[in-house]
N, C-alpha and C positions, 0 to 999 in steps of 0.2 A: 504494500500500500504506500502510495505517495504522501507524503506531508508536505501539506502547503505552507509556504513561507509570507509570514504577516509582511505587506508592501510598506514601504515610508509614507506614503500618506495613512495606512492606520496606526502605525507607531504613534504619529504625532496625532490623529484622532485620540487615541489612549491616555497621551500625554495631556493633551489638551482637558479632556476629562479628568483625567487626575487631577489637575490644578481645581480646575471646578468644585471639584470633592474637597480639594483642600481649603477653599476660601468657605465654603460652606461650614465645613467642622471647623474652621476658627470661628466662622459668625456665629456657629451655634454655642459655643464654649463662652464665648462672653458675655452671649445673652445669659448661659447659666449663671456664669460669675454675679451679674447683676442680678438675679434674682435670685440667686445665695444672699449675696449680701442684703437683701429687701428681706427674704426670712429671720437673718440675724438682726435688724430691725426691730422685726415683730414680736421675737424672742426676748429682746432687752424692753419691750412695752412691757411684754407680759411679764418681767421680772419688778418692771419698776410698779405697774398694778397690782401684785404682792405685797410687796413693801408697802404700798399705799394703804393696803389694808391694814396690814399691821402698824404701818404709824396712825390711827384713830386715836387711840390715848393719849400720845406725845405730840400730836400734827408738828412733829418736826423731824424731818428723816434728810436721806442725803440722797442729792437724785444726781443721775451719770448725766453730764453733759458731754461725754467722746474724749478722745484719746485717754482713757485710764483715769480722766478727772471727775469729778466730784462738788455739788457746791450743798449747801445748808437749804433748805425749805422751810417754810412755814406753808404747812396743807391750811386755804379756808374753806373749801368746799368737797364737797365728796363727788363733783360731777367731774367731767375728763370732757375735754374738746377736742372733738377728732375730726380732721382731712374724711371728706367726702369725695373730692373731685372736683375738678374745675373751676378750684379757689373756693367752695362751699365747703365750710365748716357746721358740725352741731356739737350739742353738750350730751354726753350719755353719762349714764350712772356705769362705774366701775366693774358691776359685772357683763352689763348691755357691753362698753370697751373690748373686755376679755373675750367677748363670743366674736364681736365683729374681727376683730383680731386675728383670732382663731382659726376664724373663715377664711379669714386673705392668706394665712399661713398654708392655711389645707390647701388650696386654690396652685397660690405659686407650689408646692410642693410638687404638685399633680403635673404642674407647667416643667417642671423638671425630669421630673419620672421620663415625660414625654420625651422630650429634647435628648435625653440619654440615651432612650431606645432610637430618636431618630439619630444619634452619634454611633451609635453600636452598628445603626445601618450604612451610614456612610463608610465608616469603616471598614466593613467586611465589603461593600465594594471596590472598595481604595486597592484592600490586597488582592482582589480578583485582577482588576487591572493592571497591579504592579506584576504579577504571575503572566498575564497576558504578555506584558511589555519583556518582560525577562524573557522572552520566548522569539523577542527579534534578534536578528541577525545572521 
């Protein structure tokens, strides 16, 4: 049996694809990155809504402002104002926060799941192609 030899214009089809694949699973990896970091977000709410609860006695607790810092509070209310979208805020109560919260987290988490398995796919295409390409010359 004869084996057909891949011609230079499919090599560089291959090749051409390949890059495709490749700019795609970068774009897909920093979408994760960004919405990792949107969960670690929601994760530091839901820590600092904790604490909220338990400083009731003391309304004064110490809340993260980012990089590793910390400033003094005085709690007067027990409501939370939270980002809606499109520059609209509201006031929820503490636990109403924690479920909204909750939900964005499950939400993006899902958003990831996805994105992995569409990585896992581009992938195992990539090395089909690089298999293909290993086979010119």
């Amino acid at each position: 049996m004869v084996e057909k030899k891949m011609s230079e214009e499919e090599f560089r089809n291959i090749l051409v694809q390949l890059q495709q694949y490749q700019a795609s699973s970068e774009a897909l990896q920093q979408q994760i990155t960004l919405i990792d970091t949107s969960i670690r977000g929601c994760e530091n709410a839901m820590q600092v809504l904790d604490k909220l609860e338990g400083a009731r006695s003391s309304r004064e607790m110490l809340v993260p402002i980012g990089a590793g810092s910390y400033i003094y509070a005085s709690i007067t209310s027990d409501q939370v104002l939270m980002e809606l979208g499109a520059g609209i805020s509201a006031e929820k109560s503490v636990e109403e926060a924690r479920q909204s919260i909750s939900e964005r987290k499950d939400k993006l988490s899902k958003v990831i799941e996805r994105f992995n398995k569409d990585l896992g796919e581009i992938h195992k295409e990539m090395q089909n192609l690089q298999l293909k390409a290993s086979q010119y010359g």
